[in-house]
N, C-alpha and C positions, 0 to 999 in steps of 0.2 A: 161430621167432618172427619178426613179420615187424618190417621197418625202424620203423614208426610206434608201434606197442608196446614195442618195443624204448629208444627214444628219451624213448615216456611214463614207462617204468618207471626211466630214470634221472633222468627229472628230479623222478621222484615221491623215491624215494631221496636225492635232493640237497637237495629240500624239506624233508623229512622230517627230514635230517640238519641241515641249519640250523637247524631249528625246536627240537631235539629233545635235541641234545648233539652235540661232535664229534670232530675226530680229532688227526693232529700227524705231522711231516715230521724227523724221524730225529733224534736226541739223544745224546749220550753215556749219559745218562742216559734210557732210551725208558721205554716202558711195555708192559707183558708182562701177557699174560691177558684172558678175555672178564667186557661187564659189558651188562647188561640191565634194561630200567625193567622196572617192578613185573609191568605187564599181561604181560611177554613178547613185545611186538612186534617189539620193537628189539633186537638184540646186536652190541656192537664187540667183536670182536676183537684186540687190539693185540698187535703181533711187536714186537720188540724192532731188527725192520730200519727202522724205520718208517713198517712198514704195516700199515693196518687195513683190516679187511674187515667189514663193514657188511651186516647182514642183516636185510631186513626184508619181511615177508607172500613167505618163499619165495624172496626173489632176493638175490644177492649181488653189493656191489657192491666193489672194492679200491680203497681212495686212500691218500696219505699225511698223516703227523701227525707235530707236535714238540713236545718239551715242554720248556715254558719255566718254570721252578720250579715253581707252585702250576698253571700254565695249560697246555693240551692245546691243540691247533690243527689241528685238521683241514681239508683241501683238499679242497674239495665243485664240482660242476659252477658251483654259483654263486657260488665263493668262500671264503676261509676262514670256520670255526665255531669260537670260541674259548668252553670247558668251563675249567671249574675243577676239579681237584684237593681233595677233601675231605681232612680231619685224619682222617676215618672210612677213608679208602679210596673210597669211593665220589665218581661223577663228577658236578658240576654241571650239567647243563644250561642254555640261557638262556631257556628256555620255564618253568625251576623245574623238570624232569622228574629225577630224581635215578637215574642207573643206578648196582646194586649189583654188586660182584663175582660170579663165580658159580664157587661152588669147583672144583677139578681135580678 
């Protein structure tokens, strides 16, 4: 892949993750398991090290996230994205995009 593609695709991803929902940077209390908006474009993955890996049209990208009681924070190329934590389980976005869990 060459440098310039390579560079489009992260900032596409970084966009995308701002816009979209986001992630969080290690907790005692992390968040574990993948969640995906409705269409399927987007999937976080959350480890419980405090990393999420970010999948979107094909490409994967790995950042960190923390969660701060109700709030998720992910550190994106342009910054953190702070998501909310549903009473459902499912993740807020600040676009309103709501990603659901997606079972084991």
């Amino acid at each position: 892949m060459t440098e310039r593609r390579h560079r489009f695709i992260r900032a596409l991803v970084g966009t995308l993750a701002a816009v979209m929902s986001a992630g969080l940077v290690a907790c005692s209390s992390g968040l574990e398991g993948s969640y995906e908006d409705p269409m399927g474009v987007t999937r976080y993955t959350f480890q419980s090290n405090g990393k999420v890996l970010i999948r979107l049209m094909g490409t994967e990208v790995e950042m960190t996230y923390e969660k701060d009681g109700d709030k998720i924070k992910v550190g994106t190329p342009e910054g953190r994205v702070v998501m909310t934590l549903l009473d459902d389980g499912s993740i807020q976005g600040p676009m309103g995009v709501k990603l659901t869990r997606i079972p084991r």
